[in-house]
TORROMAR-947126 format. One record per residue (C-alpha): x, y, z; residue in one letter; residue number from 1. Coordinates in pm, 1 decimal, always signed. Layout:
<fivos>
@c1 X c2 Y c3 Z resn a resi NUM $
...
</fivos>
This chain:
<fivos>
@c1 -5631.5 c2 +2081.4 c3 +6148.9 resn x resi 1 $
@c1 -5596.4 c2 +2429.3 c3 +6248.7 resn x resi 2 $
@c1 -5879.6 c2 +2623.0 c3 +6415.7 resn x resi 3 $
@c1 -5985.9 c2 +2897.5 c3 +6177.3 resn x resi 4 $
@c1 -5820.2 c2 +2783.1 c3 +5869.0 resn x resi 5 $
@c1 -5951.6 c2 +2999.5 c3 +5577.4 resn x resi 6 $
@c1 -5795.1 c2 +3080.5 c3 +5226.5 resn x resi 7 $
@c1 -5560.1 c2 +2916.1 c3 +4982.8 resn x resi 8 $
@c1 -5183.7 c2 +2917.1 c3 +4972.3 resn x resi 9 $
@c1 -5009.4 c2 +3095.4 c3 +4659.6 resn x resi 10 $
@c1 -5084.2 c2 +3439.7 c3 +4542.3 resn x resi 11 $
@c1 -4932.8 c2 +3738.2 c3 +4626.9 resn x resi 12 $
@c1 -4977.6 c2 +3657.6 c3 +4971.9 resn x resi 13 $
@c1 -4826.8 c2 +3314.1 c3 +4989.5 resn x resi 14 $
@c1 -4934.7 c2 +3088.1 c3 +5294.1 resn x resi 15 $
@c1 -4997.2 c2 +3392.7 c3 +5474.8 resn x resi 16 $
@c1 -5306.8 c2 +3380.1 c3 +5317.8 resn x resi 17 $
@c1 -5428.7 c2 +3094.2 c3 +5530.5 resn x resi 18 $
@c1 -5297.3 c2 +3258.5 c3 +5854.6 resn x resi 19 $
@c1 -5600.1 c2 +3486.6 c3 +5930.0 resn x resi 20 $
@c1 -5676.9 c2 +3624.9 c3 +6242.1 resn x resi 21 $
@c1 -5858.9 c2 +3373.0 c3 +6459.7 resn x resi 22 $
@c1 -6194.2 c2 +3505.9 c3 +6596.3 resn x resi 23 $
@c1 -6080.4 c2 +3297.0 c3 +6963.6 resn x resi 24 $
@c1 -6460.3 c2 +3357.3 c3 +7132.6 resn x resi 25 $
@c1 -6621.9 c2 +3204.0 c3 +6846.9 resn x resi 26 $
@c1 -6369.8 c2 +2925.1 c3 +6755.9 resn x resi 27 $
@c1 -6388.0 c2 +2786.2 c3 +7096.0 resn x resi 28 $
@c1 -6772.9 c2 +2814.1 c3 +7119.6 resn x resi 29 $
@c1 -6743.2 c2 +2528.9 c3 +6901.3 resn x resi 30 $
@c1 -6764.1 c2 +2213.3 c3 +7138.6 resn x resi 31 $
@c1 -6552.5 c2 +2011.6 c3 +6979.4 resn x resi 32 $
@c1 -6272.3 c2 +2308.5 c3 +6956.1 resn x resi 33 $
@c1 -6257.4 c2 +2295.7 c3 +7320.1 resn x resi 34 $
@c1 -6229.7 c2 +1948.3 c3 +7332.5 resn x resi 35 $
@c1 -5873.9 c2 +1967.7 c3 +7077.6 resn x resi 36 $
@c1 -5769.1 c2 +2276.9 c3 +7262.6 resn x resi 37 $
@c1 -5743.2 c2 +2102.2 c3 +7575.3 resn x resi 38 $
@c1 -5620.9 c2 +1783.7 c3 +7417.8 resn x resi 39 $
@c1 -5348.9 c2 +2033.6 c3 +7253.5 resn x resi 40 $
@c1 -5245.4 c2 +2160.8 c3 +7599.8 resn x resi 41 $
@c1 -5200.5 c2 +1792.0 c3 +7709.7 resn x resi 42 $
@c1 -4926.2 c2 +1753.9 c3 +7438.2 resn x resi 43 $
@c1 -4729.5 c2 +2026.5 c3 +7462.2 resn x resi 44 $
@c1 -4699.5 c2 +1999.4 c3 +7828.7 resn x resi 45 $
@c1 -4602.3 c2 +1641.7 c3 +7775.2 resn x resi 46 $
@c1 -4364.5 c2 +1724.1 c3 +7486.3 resn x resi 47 $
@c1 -4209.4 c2 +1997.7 c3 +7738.5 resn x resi 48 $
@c1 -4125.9 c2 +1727.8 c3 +8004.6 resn x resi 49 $
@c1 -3977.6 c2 +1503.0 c3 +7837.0 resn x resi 50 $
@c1 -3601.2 c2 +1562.9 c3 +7719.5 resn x resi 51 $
@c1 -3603.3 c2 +1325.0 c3 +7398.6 resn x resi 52 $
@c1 -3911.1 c2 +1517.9 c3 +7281.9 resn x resi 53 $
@c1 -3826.0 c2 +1859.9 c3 +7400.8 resn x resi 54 $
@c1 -3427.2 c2 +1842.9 c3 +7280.0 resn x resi 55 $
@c1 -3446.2 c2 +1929.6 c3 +6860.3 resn x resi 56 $
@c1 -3135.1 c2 +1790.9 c3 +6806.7 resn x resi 57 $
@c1 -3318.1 c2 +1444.0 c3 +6905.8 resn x resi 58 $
@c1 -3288.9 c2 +1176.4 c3 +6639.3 resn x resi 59 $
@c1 -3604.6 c2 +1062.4 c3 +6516.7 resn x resi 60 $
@c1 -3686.4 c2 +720.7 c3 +6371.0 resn x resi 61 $
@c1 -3999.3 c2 +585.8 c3 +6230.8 resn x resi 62 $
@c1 -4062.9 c2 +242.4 c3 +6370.3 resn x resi 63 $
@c1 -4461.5 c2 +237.7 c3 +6172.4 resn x resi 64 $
@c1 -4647.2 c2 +396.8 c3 +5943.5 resn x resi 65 $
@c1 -4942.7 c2 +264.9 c3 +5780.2 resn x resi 66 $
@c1 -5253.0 c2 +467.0 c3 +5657.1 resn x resi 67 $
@c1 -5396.5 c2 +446.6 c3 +6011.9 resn x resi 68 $
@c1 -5108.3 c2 +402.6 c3 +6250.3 resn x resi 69 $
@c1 -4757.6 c2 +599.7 c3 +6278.9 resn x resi 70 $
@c1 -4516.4 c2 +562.0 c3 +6543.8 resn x resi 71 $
@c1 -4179.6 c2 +689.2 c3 +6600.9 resn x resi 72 $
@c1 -3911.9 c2 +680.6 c3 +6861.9 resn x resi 73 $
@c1 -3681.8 c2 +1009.5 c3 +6902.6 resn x resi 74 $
@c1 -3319.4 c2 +992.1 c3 +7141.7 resn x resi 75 $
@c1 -3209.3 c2 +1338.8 c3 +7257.3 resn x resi 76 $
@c1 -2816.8 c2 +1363.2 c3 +7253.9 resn x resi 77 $
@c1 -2835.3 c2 +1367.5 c3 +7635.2 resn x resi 78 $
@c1 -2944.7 c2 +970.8 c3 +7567.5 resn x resi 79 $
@c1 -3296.3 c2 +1007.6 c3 +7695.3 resn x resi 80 $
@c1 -3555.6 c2 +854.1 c3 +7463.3 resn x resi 81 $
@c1 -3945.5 c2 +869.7 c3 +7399.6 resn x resi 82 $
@c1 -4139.0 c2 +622.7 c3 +7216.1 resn x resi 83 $
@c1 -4457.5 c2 +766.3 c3 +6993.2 resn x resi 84 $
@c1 -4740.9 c2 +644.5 c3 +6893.1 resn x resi 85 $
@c1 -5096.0 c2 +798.4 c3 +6677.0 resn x resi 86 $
@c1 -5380.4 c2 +535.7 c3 +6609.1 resn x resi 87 $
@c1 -5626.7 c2 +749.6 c3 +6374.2 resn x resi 88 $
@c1 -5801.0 c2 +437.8 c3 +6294.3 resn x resi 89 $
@c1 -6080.9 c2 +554.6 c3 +6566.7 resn x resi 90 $
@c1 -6086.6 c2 +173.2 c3 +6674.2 resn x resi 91 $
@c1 -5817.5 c2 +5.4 c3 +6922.4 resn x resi 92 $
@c1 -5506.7 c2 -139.3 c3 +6728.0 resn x resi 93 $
@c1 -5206.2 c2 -322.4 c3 +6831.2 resn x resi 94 $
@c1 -4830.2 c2 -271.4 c3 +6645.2 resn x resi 95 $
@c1 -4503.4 c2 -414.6 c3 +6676.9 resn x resi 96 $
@c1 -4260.2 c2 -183.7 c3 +6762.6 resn x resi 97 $
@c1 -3922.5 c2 -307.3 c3 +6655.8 resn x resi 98 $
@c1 -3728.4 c2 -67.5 c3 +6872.6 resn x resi 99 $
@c1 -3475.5 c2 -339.1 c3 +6908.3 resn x resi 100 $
@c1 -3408.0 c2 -290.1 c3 +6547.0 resn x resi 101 $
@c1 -3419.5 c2 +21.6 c3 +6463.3 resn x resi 102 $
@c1 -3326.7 c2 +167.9 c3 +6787.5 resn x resi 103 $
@c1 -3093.5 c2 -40.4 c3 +6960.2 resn x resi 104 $
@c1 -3340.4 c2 -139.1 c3 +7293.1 resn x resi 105 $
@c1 -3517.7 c2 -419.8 c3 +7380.0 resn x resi 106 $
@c1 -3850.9 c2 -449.1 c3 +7247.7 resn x resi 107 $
</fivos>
């Protein structure tokens, strides 16, 4: 989701018109706004540290991806690697992994 989404794409104004100016004061009086905001920040501070996510030359494969679950594993050219994972299932889950496979470590 993005905070402050309005409009429709198409038109003379393309996507552009769902890019409107964000009203920031009143998007983050929402409670829950703060709440992604800050879980936002989290990631891209994370995805900044780490050279296999950082590095967009990194190879990306996708080890799952069901309706509720996706995980993938991405190996920067300097040969570090991250593993992934969402759960959007909003109860615990467990997945194999086959990183072995598909990525050539040990699972």
């Amino acid at each position: 989701d993005e905070l402050g989404l309005e409009g429709a794409p198409g038109g003379p104004l393309g996507d552009n018109a769902m890019r409107q100016r964000v009203d920031l004061r009143e998007t983050l009086a929402n409670g829950n706004a703060h709440a992604r905001f800050e879980a936002t920040s989290r990631l891209v501070h994370l995805r900044q540290s780490h050279a296999a996510l950082r590095d967009a030359t990194s190879a990306q494969t996708t080890l799952v991806l069901t309706n509720e679950t996706f995980a993938f594993a991405r190996k920067s050219s300097c040969g570090a690697t991250a593993l992934v994972a969402f759960n959007c299932s909003g109860n615990a889950a467990t997945v194999h992994l086959p990183v072995g496979e598909k990525v050539g470590m040990a699972d």
